[in-house]
LUMVO-187103 format. One record per residue (C-alpha): x, y, z negated; residue number from 0. Coordinates in steps of 0.05 Angstrom, whole numbers, always signed. Example, Ala and Ser with C-alpha at 12.3 -4.5 7.8 and 13.67 -1.06 7.14 Angstrom:
2
+246,-90,-156,0
+273,-21,-143,1
END
This chain:
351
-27,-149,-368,0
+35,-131,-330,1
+43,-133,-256,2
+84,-202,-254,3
+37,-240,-304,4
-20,-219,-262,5
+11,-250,-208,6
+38,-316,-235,7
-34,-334,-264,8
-53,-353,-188,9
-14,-371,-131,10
+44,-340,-107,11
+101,-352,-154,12
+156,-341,-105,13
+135,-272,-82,14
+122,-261,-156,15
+197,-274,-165,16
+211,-238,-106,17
+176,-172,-128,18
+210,-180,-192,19
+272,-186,-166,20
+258,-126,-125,21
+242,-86,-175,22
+295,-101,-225,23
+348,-81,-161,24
+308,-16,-137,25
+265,+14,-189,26
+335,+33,-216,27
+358,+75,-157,28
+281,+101,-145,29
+290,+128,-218,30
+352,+155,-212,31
+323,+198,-145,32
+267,+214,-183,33
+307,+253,-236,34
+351,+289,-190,35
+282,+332,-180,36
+272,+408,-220,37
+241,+406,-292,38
+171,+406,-277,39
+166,+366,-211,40
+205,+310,-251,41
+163,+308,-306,42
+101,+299,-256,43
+143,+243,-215,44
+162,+208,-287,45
+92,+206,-311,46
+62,+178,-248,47
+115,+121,-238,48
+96,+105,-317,49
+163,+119,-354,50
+150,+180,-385,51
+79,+199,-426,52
+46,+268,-412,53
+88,+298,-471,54
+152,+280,-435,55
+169,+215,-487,56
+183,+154,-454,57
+142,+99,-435,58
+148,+22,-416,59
+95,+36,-360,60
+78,+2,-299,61
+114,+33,-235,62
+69,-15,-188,63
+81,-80,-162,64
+143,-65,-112,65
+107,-93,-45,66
+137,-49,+9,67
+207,-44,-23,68
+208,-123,-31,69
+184,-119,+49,70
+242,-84,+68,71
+288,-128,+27,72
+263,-197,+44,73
+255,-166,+124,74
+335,-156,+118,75
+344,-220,+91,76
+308,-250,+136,77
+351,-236,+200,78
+415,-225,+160,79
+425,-258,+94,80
+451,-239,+38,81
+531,-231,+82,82
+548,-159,+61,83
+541,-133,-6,84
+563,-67,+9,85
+504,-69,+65,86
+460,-93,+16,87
+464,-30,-23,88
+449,-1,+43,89
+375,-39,+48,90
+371,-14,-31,91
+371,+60,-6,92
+313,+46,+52,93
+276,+4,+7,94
+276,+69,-42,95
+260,+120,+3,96
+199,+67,+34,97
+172,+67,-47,98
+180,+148,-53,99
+140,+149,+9,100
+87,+105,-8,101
+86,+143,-79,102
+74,+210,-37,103
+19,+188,-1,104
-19,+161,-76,105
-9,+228,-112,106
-48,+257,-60,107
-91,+206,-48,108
-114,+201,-116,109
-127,+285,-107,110
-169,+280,-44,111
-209,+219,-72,112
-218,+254,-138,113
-195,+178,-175,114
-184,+200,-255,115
-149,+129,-264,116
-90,+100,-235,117
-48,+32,-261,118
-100,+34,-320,119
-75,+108,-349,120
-111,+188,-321,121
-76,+207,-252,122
-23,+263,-250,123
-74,+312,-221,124
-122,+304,-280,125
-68,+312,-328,126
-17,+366,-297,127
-67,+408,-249,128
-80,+387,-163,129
-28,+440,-137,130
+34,+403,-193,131
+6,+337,-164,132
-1,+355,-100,133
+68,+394,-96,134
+95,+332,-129,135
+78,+289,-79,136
+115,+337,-31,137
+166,+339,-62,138
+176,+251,-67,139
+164,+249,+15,140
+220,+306,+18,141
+266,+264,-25,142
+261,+200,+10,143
+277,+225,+76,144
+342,+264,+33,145
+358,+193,+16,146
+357,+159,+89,147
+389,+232,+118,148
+457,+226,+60,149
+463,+149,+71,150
+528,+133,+114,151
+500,+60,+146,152
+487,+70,+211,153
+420,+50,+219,154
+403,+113,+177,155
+390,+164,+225,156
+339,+113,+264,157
+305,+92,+192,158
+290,+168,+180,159
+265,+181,+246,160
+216,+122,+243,161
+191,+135,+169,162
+179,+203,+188,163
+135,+180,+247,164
+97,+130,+201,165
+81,+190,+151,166
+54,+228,+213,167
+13,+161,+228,168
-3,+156,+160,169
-39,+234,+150,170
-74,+219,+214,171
-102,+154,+183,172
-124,+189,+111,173
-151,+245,+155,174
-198,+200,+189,175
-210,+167,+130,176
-234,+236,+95,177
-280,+248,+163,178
-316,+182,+161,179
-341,+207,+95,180
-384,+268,+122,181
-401,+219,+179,182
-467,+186,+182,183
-445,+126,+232,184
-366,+95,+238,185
-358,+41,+280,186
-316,-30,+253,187
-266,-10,+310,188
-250,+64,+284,189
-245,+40,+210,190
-200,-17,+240,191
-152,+33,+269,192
-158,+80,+209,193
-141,+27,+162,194
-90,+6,+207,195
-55,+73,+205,196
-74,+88,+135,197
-39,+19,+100,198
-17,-27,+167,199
+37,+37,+194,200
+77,+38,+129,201
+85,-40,+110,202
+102,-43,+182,203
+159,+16,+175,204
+179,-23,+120,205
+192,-93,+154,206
+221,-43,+216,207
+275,-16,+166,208
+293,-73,+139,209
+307,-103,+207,210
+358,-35,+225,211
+390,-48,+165,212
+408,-108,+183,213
+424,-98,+248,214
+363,-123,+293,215
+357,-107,+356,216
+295,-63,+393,217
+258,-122,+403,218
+266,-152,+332,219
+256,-82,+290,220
+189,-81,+343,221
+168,-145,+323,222
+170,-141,+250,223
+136,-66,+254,224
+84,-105,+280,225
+83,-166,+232,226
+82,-112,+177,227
+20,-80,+214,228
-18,-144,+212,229
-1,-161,+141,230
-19,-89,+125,231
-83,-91,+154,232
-94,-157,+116,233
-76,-128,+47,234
-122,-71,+64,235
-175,-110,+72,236
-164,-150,+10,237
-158,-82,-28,238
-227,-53,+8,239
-257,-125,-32,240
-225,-109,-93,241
-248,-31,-90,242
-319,-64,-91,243
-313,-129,-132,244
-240,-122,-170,245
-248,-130,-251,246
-232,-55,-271,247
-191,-86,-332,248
-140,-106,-283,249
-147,-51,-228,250
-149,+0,-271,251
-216,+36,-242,252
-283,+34,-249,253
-317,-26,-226,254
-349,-11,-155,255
-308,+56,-148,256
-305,+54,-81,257
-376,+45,-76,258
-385,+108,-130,259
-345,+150,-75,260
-392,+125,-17,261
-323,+105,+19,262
-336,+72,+89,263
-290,+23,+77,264
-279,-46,+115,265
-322,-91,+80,266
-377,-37,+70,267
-368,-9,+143,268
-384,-81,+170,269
-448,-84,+125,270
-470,-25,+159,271
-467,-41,+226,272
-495,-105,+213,273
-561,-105,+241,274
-594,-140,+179,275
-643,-118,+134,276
-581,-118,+70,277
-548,-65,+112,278
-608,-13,+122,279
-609,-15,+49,280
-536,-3,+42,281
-544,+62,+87,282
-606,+78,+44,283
-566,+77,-27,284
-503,+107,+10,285
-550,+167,+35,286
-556,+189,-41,287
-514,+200,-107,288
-508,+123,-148,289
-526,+107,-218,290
-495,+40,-245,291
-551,+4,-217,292
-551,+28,-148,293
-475,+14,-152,294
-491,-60,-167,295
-551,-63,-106,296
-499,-34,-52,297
-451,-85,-70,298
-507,-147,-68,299
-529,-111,-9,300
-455,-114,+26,301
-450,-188,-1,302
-516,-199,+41,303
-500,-170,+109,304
-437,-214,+112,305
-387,-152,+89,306
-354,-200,+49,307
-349,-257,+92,308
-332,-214,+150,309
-272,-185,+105,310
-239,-249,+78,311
-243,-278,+147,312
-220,-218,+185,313
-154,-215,+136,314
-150,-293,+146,315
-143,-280,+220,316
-91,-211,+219,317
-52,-263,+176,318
-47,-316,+227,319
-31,-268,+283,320
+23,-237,+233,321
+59,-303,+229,322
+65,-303,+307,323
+92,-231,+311,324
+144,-256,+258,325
+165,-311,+296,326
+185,-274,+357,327
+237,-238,+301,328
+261,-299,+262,329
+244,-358,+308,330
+267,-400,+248,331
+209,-383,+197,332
+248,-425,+149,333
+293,-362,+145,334
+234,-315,+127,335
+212,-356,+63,336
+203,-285,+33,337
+167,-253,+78,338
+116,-302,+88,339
+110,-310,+11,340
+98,-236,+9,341
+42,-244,+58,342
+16,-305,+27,343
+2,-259,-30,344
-29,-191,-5,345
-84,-247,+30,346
-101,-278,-37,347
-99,-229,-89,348
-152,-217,-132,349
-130,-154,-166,350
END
């Protein structure tokens, strides 16, 4: 099932549209960048994005589903329009280097959490080798900050320096996310702020660029940075439910993978410091290796001490605060149609 029909079977038609249209106006300058890398670098980059096989023939694959390029677009629309074409093309370049940034952070994710699968086809590192992944990966973040340091608009200079500080952000985030693992206790309020870092600091760069590229003053880029955060923590949330419950025909892992990997996630993590009977056995099966049934009794076992309640609600509530913080931008939310649609659909995904 591609990315769009996915969406359109539920709600959220207009940021389906949206993410459409975002991809049809960026994925060609993100591929473009991508082959401007060496020979072996681009062939890693083409297979990951989905538009070249492992032999090097191409492919109609899936690239993703656009959600922090389409930020940055519909954050610039938002407190500018659609005025300045030449601008425009602008918000086209930050949008791009947002996406190779994000697509840094998943080639090494997908290394550090050993994941074989990835948009329903073997990761890069189990087909080309960790160090071509992993060098990869380098090589994307060191492109995307190429892009924002060649591009003439003058809100350039401030985009780099501010994607740069959300891939610092972002490390320290997936570091603490790798330490919680050897950890026998996490509290909801660390996983908060490492989930915060880890997904909330780049959808919130992303809103943050769009508003310099349109002009925005300190305030405004602050306030959607924040909005972004919010949504960000929202979507992970919904993702940390779909890591446990998601139908692995349309996430394209395992069912329960997350639970396979023993990841403290959000969901999990409030299981566990629950207090209830369901969570001691969660830390029980999570003390140990899982077969396929233990996998099914940890998620019950979440399910039972309120993980999944407390998740759905919790994102519920970041969404509701992220509507404020947007309002303090666009104080006309009629304006941000886009941006709200875009939220409305990382809170009710189900894949």
């Amino acid at each position: 099932m591609g990315t769009t029909e996915a969406i359109t079977t539920g709600e959220g038609h207009e940021a389906a549209a949206l993410l459409e249209r975002t991809r049809e106006t960026v994925y060609p300058e993100l591929r473009r960048t991508v082959e401007s890398l060496p020979g072996s670098m681009r062939r890693v980059a083409m297979y990951h994005f989905g538009w070249e096989r492992a032999d090097g023939t191409p492919a109609a694959g899936n690239a993703g589903k656009a959600i922090r390029p389409a930020l940055v677009l519909a954050a610039a629309r938002a407190l500018r329009g659609d005025r300045d074409e030449k601008e425009a093309e602008g918000v086209v370049r930050a949008a791009t280097a947002v996406e190779l940034a994000h697509n840094f952070t998943l080639l090494h994710d997908d290394v550090i959490d050993k994941d074989a699968e990835r948009r329903g086809r073997p990761t890069a590192w189990t087909v080309f080798g960790i160090p071509d992944a992993i060098i990869t990966g380098d090589a994307m973040m060191a492109l995307a900050t190429r892009l924002l340091a060649q591009d003439p608009h003058p809100a350039s200079a401030a985009a780099s320096a501010r994607l740069s500080a959300c891939v610092i952000e972002l490390c320290a985030g997936q570091q603490a996310d790798c330490a919680f693992e050897h950890r026998p206790h996490v509290s909801l309020d660390e996983c908060l702020t490492m989930a915060t870092a880890k997904t909330g600091a780049l959808l919130g760069c992303a809103c943050a660029l769009g508003a310099l590229y349109a002009g925005a003053g300190p305030d405004e880029v602050d306030a959607m940075d924040a909005f972004g955060r919010e949504a960000g923590l929202a979507f992970q949330l919904i993702d940390d439910l779909i890591g446990i419950w998601g139908d692995p025909v349309h996430t394209g892992k395992p069912a329960g993978a997350d639970l396979i990997a023993r990841k403290k996630s959000l969901p999990v993590v409030a299981a566990l410091t629950s207090g209830t009977a369901a969570g001691e056995q969660l830390a029980a099966l999570y003390a140990g290796p899982m077969t396929g049934d233990d996998v099914r009794e940890a998620a019950e076992a979440v399910d039972r001490a309120g993980g999944r309640d407390w998740a759905q609600a919790h994102a519920a509530d970041r969404m509701g605060r992220a509507v404020q913080l947007l309002s303090r931008a666009v104080p006309d939310l009629g304006a941000a149609g886009g941006l709200l649609a875009l939220a409305e659909f990382v809170t009710r995904r189900t894949k």
